[in-house]
N, C-alpha and C positions, 0 to 999 in steps of 0.2 A: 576342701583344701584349706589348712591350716598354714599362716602366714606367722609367723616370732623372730623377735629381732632380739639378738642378745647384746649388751655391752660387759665389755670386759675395761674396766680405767685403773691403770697404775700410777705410779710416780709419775713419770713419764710420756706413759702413751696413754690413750683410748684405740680399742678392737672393738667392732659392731659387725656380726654376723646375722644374715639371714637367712632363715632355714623355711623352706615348703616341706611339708609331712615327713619331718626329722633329717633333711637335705640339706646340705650348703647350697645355696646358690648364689648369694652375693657376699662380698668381705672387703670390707676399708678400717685402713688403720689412719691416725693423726698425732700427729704431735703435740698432745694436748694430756694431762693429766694435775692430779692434784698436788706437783708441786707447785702449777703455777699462782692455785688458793693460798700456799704454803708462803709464796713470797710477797703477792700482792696482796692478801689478806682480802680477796674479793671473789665470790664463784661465778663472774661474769663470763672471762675467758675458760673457763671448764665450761659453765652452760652454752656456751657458742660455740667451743668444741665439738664438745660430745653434738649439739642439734647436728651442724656442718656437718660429720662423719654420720649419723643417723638417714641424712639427707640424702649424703654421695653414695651409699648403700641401697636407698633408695632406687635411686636412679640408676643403678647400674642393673638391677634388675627389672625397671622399667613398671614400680609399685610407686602406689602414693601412699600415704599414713591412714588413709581411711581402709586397705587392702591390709592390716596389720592385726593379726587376734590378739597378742600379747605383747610386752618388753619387758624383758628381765634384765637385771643390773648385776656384777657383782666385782668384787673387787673393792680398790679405794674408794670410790665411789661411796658407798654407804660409810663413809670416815667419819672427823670431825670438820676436814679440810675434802670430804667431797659434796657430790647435792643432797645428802639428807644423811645425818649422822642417824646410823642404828646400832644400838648395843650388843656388843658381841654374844652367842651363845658359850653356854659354857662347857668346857668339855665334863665327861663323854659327851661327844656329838655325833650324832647319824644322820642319814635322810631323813625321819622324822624329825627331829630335834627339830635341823635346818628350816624343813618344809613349814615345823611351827611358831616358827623366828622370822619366817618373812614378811615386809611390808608393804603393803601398796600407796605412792603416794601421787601424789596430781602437780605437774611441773610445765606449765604451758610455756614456756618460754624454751623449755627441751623439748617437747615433743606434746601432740595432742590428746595421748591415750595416757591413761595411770600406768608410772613404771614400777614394778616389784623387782623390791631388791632381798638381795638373800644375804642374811648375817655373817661372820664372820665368827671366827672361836677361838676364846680364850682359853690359855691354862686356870685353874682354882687356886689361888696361892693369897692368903688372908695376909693383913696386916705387914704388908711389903716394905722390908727394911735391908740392909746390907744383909742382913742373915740369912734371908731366902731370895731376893731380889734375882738370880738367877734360876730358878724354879718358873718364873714368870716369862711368859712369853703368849701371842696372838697373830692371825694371820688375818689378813679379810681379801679372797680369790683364791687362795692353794686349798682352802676346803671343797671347793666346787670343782677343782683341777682334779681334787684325790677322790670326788665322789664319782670324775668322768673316767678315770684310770681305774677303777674297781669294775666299773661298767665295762669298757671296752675290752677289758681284757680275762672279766671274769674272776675274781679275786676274792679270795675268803680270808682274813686275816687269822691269825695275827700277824701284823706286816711292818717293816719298816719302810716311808716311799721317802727318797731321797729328794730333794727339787735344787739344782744348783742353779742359782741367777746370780742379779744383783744381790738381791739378800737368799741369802740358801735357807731353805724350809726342811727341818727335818719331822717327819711328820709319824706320830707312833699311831698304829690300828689296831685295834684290838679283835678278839674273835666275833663279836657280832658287826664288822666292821665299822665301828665307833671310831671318830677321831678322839683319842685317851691325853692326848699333850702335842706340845710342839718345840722347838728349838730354831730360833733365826739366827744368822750369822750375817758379815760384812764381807763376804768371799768375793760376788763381784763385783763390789765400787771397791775394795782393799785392790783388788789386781787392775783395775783401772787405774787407779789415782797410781800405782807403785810403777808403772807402763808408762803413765805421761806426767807423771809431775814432782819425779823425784829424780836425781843421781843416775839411777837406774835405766833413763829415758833413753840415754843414748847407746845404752849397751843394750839395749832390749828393739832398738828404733822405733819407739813408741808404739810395739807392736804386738800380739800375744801368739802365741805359741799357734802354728798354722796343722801341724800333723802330731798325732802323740811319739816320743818316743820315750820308751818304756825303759831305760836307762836312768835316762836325768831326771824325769817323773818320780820314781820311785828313790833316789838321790836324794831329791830335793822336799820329797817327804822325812824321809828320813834324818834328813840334816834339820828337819824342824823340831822333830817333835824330839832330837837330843841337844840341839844349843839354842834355840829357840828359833821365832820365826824373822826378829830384826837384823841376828844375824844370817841367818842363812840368806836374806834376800840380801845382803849385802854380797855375798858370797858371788851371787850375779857379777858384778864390777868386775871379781878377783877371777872368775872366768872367762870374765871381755879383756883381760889385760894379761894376760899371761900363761893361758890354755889356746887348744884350737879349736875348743869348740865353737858352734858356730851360733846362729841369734836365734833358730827355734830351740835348738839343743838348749841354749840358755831361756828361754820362755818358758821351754817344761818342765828347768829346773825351780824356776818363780811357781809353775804354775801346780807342781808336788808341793812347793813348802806352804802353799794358801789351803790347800786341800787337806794338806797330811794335818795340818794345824783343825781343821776341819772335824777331822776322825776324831783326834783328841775330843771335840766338842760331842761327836755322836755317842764316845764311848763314856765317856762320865759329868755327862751335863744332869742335872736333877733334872732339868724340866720334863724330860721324858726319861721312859724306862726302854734302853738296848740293850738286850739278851745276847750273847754268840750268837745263837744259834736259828736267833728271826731272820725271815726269811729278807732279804733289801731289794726294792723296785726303783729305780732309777728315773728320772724323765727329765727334762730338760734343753739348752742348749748341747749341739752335738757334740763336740770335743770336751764339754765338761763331763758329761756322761760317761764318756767313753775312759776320760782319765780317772773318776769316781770309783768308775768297774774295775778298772782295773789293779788302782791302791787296795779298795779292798779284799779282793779276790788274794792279794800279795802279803797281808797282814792276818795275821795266825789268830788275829784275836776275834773275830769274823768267820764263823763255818755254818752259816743259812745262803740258804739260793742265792743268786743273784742275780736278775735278770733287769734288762734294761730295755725300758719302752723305745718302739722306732717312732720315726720322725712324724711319718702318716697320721698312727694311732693318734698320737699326740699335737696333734695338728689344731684342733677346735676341743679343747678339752673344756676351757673354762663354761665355754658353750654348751655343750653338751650333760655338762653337770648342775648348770643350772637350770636346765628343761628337766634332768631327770627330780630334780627338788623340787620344780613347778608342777609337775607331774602328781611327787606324791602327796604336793598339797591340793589337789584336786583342780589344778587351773588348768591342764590338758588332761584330753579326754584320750 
């Protein structure tokens, strides 16, 4: 009986899943992630984090740390600002690559056993100036998410996988499913911070768009990507004041002009190469996915598949991508 504990640490949070013979059985999240290194310039509260939620996982499945065969890390974690800076791989990156970029390090104040962390991957872009400085881009957790979404779903590239969050990952795969480049964006701290801390707050009631509707969505793409996006999110106000639409109708129309602005990114960002005609995999929050799918399905410039991972599939992905990389570096048998 094989016992692995994953963590997953962002901005924000830490995820710690525990799987018996490739099983979920235990999962605790905390509020704890590397920006707290980021402000207090200290990894005391990330190390008492991440231990805490290692612990509460523990015990919910009624294991102690000596009942444990491995831990894998991935995410910010392996940052500058989490427990052990490791050097991004560079793209192309595959499960090998990954599997030959991981570290083992020994952090007794986290946990008893040595934890392996899995690297993160950069674009190649030399001598980084205003001239190529957008060609440049890295992720460290959405390579382990796109190696769990290959897996789960069976996936042979070449692919485009779409990831909208806080920061949106757009992630290019190539035919030996390589990660070949990437592209990040400010899509969900831009529609947070424009929801609660602008003008817009009261015509939105600090709130975001609850159900798509496929109207003001695609509107409010539209109005982005021909007067821009400062205007068109103003545009919101002149809908709360003098239309009848009403406050999701006006959410999806914020929430087309952050996305359609989006597409521009996907379609002519140097960092990566999208074709028409690649196929897009979607995963994510739900209503981002869903409005994703559907702008580009709506945009002529877009004729590959489009399919969009469910909730299930994508439930334990980080996790599952970093067993199949611990795998192929021969730490599970």
């Amino acid at each position: 009986m094989t016992h692995i504990l994953t963590i997953d640490t962002g901005t924000t949070n830490t995820r710690v899943t525990l799987w018996r013979d490739g099983v979920v059985i235990a999962h605790q999240a905390h509020e704890v992630g590397v920006r707290d290194t980021a402000i207090s310039g200290s990894r005391e509260k990330l190390k008492k984090g991440v231990r805490a939620t290692l612990l509460k996982t523990l015990e919910e499945a009624g294991l102690t740390e000596n009942d444990i065969s491995l831990v894998l890390g991935s995410g910010m974690i392996s940052s500058n600002v989490g427990l052990f800076e490791l050097p991004h791989v560079l793209a192309p990156a595959g499960l090998q690559q990954l599997a030959r970029g991981m570290v083992s390090v020994t952090i007794p104040e986290v946990f008893s056993k040595p934890l392996w962390f899995v690297p993160g991957v950069r674009n190649v872009v030399e001598n980084i100036g205003l001239h190529n400085c957008e060609s440049m881009d890295m992720m460290r957790g959405e390579e382990v998410e796109v190696i769990g979404v290959i897996d789960q779903m069976g996936i042979t590239g070449p692919a485009m996988m779409v990831m909208p969050g806080s920061h949106s990952k757009f992630v290019c795969i190539d035919d030996k499913n390589r990660i070949t480049g990437c592209v990040t964006t400010l899509a969900g701290e831009l529609m947070y911070v424009i929801t609660h801390n602008t003008i817009l707050a009261q015509s939105l009631e600090s709130s975001f768009a609850t159900t798509i509707s496929p109207e003001m969505l695609l509107a409010g793409a539209k109005s982005a990507q021909t007067i821009g996006l400062g205007r068109t999110c103003f545009n919101v106000r002149i809908l709360d004041q003098f239309t009848i639409y009403e406050r999701n109708d006006r959410a999806n129309f914020l929430l087309g002009a952050i996305l359609g602005a989006d597409l521009l990114t996907l379609k002519n960002s140097t960092a990566i190469k999208m074709l028409p005609g690649t196929p897009v995999i979607i995963c994510g929050k739900p209503i981002m996915k869903e409005a994703l799918a559907l702008l580009i399905q709506n945009d002529d410039y877009f004729s590959g598949k489009v399919t969009v991972v469910s909730d299930e599939v994508q439930a334990h992905l980080a996790g599952l991508g970093a067993i199949k990389v611990a795998t192929a570096r021969g730490l599970i048998k």
